[in-house]
N, C-alpha and C positions, 0 to 999 in steps of 0.2 A: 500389365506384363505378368505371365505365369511364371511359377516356380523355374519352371523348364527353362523358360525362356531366358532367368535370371543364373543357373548353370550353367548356359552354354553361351553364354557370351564372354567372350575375348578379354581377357585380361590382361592390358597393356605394361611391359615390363618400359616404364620409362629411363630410369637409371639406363639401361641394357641399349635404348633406340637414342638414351642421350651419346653416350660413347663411339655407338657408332657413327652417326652426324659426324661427332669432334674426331675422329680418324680422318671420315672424309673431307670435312671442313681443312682439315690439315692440309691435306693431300692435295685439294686443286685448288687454295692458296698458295702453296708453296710453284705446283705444278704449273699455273698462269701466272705469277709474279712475271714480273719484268725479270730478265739479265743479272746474273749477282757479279761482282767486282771478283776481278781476277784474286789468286791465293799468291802472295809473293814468300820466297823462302827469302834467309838471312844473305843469298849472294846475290839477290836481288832477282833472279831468275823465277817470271810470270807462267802459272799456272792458270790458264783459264776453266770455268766450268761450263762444260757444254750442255746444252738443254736437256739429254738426254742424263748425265749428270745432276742436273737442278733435278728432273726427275724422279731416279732413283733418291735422292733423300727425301721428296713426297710420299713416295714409295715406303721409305725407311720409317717415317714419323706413324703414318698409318698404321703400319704392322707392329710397330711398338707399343701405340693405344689398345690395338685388338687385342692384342697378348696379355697384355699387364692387368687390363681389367674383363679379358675372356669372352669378350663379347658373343662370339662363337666359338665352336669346340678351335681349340688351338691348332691341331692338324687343317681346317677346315681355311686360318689363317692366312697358314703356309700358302694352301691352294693359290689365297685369293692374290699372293705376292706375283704368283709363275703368270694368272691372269690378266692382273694390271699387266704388268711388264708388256705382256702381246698385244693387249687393247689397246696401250699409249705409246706403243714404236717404241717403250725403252729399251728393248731387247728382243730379238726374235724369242718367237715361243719356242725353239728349238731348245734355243741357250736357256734361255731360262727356265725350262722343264729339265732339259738333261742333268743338272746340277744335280735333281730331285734323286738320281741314283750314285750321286759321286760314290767315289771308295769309302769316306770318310761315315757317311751314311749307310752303307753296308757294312763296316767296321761295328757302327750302333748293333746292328742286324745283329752281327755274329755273336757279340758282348750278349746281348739278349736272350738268346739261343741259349748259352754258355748258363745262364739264369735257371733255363728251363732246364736244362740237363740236372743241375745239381739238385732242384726241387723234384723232376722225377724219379731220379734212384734214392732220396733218401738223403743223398750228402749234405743239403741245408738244413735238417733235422739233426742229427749228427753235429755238424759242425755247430748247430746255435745253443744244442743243451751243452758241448763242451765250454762254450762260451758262459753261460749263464752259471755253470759250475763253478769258473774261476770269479766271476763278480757277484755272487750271489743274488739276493732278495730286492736289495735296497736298488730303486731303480736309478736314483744318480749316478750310482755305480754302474748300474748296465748303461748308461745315455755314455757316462765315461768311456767306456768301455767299447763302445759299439763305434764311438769319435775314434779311438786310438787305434783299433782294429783298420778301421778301414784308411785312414791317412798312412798307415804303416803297410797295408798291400798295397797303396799305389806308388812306395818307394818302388817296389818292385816289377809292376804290372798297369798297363793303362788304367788312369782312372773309370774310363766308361765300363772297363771289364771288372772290374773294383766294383764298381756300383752294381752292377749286374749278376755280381755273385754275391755280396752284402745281402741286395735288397728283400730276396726270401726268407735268407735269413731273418731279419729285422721283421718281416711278415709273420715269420712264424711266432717271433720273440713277443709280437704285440700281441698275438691270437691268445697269450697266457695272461692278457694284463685283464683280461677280463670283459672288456669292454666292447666287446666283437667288435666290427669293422666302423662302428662312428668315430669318427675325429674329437679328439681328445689335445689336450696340452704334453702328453706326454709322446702321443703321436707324431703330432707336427714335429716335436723337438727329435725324434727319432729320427725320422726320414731327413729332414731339413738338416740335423747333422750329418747324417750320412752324404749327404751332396756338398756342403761346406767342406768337411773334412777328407772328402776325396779330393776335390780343388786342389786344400790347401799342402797334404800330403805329396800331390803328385808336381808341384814345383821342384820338389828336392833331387827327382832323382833326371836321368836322361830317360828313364825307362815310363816316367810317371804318364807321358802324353809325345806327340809329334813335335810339342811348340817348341822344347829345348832343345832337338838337334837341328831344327829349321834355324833359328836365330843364331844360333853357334856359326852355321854357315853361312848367313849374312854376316855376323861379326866377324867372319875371316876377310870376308870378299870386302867390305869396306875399312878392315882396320889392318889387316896382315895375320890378327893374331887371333891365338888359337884359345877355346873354351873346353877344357878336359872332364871329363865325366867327374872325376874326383873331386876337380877344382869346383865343379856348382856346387855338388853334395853340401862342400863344405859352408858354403858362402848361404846356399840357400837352407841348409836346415835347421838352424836359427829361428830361422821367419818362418819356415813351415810350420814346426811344431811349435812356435807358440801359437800362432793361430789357430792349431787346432783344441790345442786348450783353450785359448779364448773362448772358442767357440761353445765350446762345452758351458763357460761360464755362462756366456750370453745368455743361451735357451735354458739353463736354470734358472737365472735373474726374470727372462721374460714368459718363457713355456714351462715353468715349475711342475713338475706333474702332481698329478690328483692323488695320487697314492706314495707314500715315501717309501714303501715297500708291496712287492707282491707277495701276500701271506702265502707260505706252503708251496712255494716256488721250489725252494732245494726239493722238497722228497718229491715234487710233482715230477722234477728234471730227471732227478735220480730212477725214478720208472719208467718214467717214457724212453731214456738212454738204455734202460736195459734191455724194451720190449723191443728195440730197434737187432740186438743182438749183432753178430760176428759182421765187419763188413763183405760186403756184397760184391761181388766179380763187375758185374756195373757199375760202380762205385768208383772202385780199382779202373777202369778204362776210363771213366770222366775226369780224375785225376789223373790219368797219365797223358791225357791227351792237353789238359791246360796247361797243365806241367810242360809239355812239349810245345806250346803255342808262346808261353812265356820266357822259355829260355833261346827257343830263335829269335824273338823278338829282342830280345837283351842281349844277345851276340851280335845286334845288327851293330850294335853302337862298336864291337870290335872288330867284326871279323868283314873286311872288303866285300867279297863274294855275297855276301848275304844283304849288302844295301840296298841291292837291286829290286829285292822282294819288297813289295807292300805289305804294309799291316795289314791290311783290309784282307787280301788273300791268304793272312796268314792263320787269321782269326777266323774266316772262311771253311778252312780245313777241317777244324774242328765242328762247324757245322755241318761239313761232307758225312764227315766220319760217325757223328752220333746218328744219323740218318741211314747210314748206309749196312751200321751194325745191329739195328732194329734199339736203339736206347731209347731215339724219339720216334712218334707216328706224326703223320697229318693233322692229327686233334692237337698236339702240341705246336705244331705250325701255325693253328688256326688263331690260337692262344696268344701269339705276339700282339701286343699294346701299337697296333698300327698310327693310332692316334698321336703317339710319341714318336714313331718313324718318321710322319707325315711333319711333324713338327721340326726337324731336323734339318728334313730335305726342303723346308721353306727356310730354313736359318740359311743353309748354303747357298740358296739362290740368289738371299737380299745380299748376303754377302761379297757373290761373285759378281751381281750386279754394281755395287758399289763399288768395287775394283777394278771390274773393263770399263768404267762410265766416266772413273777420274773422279768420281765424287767424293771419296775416300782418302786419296792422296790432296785431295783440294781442302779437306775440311782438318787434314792432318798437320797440313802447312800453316792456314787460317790456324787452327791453336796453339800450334810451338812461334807462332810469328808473336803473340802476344807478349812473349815470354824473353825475347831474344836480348833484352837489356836489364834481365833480373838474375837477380843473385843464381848460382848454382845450385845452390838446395830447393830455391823456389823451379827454377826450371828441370831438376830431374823430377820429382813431386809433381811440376803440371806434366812432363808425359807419361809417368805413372798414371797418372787421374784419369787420361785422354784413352788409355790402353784400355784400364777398367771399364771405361764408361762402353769403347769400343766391342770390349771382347761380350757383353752382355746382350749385344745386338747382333755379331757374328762371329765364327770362327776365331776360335783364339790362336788358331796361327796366321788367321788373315789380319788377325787387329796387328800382330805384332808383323808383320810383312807390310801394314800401311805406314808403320808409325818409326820403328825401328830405323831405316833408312833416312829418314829427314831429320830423325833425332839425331842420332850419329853424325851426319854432316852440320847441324848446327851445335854440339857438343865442340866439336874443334874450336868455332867461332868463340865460344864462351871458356874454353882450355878445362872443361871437364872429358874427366879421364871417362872410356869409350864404356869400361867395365861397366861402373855404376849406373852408368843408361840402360844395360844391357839386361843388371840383376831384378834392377828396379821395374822393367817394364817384363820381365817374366815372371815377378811376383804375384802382378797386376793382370797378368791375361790369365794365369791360372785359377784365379778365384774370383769369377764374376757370380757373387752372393745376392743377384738382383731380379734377374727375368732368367726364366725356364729355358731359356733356346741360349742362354748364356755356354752352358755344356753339357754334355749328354748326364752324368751325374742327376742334375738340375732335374729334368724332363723322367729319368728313370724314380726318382722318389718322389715326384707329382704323380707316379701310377700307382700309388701306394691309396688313393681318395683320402688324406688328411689335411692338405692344406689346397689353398688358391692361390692363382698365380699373385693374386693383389696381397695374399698374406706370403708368401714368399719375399715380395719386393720390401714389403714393411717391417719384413723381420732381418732383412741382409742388409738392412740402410746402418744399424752400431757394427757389425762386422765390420761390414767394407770402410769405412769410418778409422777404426782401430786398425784396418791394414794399413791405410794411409802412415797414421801416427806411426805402429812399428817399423813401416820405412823409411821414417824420417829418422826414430832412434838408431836403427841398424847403419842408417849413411853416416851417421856423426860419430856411432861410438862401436856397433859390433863390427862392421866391416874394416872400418881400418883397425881395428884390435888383430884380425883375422890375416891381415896382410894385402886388403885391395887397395889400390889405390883410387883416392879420390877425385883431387884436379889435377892440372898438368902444369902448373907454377908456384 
């Protein structure tokens, strides 16, 4: 055999052909098993799973292998979700590709947009030497820093758009550490906070994501009673911000960065803020335009008239408008991370799949049935556990729409008070610390190239760990200090 010969021959990536085998090995295991035993809930009332159901969680298991350990580009995933679906009758291709543009998904879109506007005039520059001026050199402090920034815009602003304005930010913040664009310890710890602590940030507010006024309106429709904007604030921001300190400690303890300081960082700041000079009339428009995208969005929670609107059109606007003012061209449309789009629009599909198929409601029941003659703490705890595990596989207002409604009706059974189900399972869908299609956050600081999705999952397993614990603390000692009530005798 020539040299030649011995270059161009094939070089079997087996890890990469074992993964995908164990997807599919999954998939038509699960997909030709026999019949699974009906889900019974606590009034005894039988759920059956129909085939198409047994399906989509073949479906489910597969796309979880593909993701976590990448086997293909992650967008490329998504695809292979909408394809099954149509080759195995679990859903029309219809159904299962339309998902690929919900709202929620174009929401992603616009939050993105919103990214590139601030990087094109200049405002990400601007806004990250101000930042770096208040935390100076030492980078603990900027990881501090960049944690507390972002969990504290998304009291006020969706997290996806949080992330999405962060994230060049934090791009440009890295570009100073020296180390161009290789992945680093201090990297990963960057971007990987910045998607924890938007998570954990936007539980607190109504404003942070869709999942707390959707569950609010389920908790009316099955309890009478009402969840007030004020009332979360208070209950959940507790547990937000320690989390996002936690978090902070975490990625010290395990992503320590390489440098304990960026030498010459202040006078580096200090010039490049000044070379920036007076801000700019474009500048001035991209902030008035988020400013106006944020404060409709935050009047929906008060003002009737204005419910009607989606978020998805409203964040939309803003992408009319940069477009239409000449801020952005085509070369910046071309620029959107499709890859991360495409990733989305397959989370919403296993998602929706999982919900017309009954799989979802069947596998929600099967885990709270386990639970139905255990203590109170143990059963708010196991649908916390069930939500997290849910919301890192799909929508996190679909997890709390599968779970929410069977939890609550077996809550009664057991005389736990409706609230503590309610805080508890929104703590847990807000922070899935594990797979990238968990929330949009997740997938926007996977485009940053510092970490993998397999180092993502192994770095969120002590977070999500430590949420668990703080809501068991919070059920025992912060919330009823607060004024919730816990059981109902």
């Amino acid at each position: 055999m020539t040299d030649k010969d011995t270059t161009d021959k094939i070089t079997l990536d087996w890890k990469r052909i074992l993964f995908i085998l164990l997807g599919l090995g999954l998939f038509f295991f699960i997909y030709f098993s026999p019949p699974w035993k009906d889900a019974v809930d606590p009034l005894g009332k039988a759920f059956p799973l129909s085939k198409e159901g047994k399906a989509s969680i073949a479906l489910f298991m597969l796309a979880g292998t593909w993701w976590v350990f990448e086997v293909i580009p992650i967008g490329l995933t998504s695809i292979a979700i909408g394809v099954f679906q149509a080759i195995f009758a679990i859903r029309t291709a219809k159904d299962a590709f339309r998902d690929f543009m919900d709202p929620s998904v174009m929401f992603i879109f616009g939050s993105m947009v919103v990214g590139l506007a601030f990087t094109k005039t200049g405002l990400t520059r601007r806004l990250a030497y101000k930042m770096l001026e208040i935390v100076g050199e030492r980078t603990d402090l900027i990881l501090l820093g960049s944690c507390l920034i972002t969990g504290g815009l998304a009291l006020f602003m969706a997290h996806t758009a949080v992330a999405a304005t962060v994230f060049p930010i934090l791009m440009l913040i890295y570009s100073l550490y020296g180390e161009e664009d290789k992945p680093t310890r201090f990297g990963k710890a960057l971007f990987i906070g910045m998607a924890y602590s938007a998570g954990a940030g936007s539980v607190i507010s109504m404003l942070g994501s869709a999942r707390a006024p959707a569950a609010a309106g389920m908790f009316k429709e099955f309890t009478g009673g009402e969840i007030g904007f004020f009332e979360l604030a208070k209950y959940m921001f507790p547990v937000g911000m320690i989390m996002v300190l936690f978090v902070w400690v975490v990625l010290m303890i395990f992503l320590k960065p390489e440098k304990k300081a960026i030498a010459g960082l202040k006078e580096q700041v200090k010039r490049l803020s000044s070379d920036l000079g007076p801000m700019k009339g474009e500048e001035k428009f991209v902030i008035l335009c988020v400013i106006g995208v944020v404060i409709t969005m935050s009047l929906q929670s008060f003002v009737p008239a204005l419910k009607v609107l989606d978020r998805s059109a409203i964040m939309l606007v803003s992408t009319l408008l940069f477009f239409i003012f000449g801020v952005l061209t085509i070369d910046e449309l071309e620029g959107i991370p499709w890859n991360i789009i495409l990733l989305f629009s397959g989370a919403m599909s296993i998602g929706f799949c999982l919900w017309q198929t009954g799989a979802a409601q069947w596998m929600a029941i099967k885990w709270l049935a386990l639970f139905k003659e255990a203590h109170w703490a143990v059963f708010v705890l196991s649908i916390a556990f069930f939500v997290l595990v849910m919301t890192n596989f799909i929508m996190n207002v679909a997890a709390i729409a599968i779970s929410l409604p069977v939890a609550l009706v077996t809550a009664r059974y057991l005389h736990v008070a409706p609230e503590v189900v309610l805080y508890a399972s929104l703590a847990t869908a807000g922070m899935p610390f594990l797979l990238l299609i968990g929330a949009a956050p997740n997938a926007i600081a996977y485009a940053s190239g510092q970490f993998t999705p397999g180092e993502f999952f192994k770095y969120g397993i002590v977070p999500s760990v430590l949420l668990m614990i703080i809501l068991a603390i919070a059920m025992f000692t912060i919330w009823p200090l607060l004024g919730m009530p816990i059981v109902t005798r």
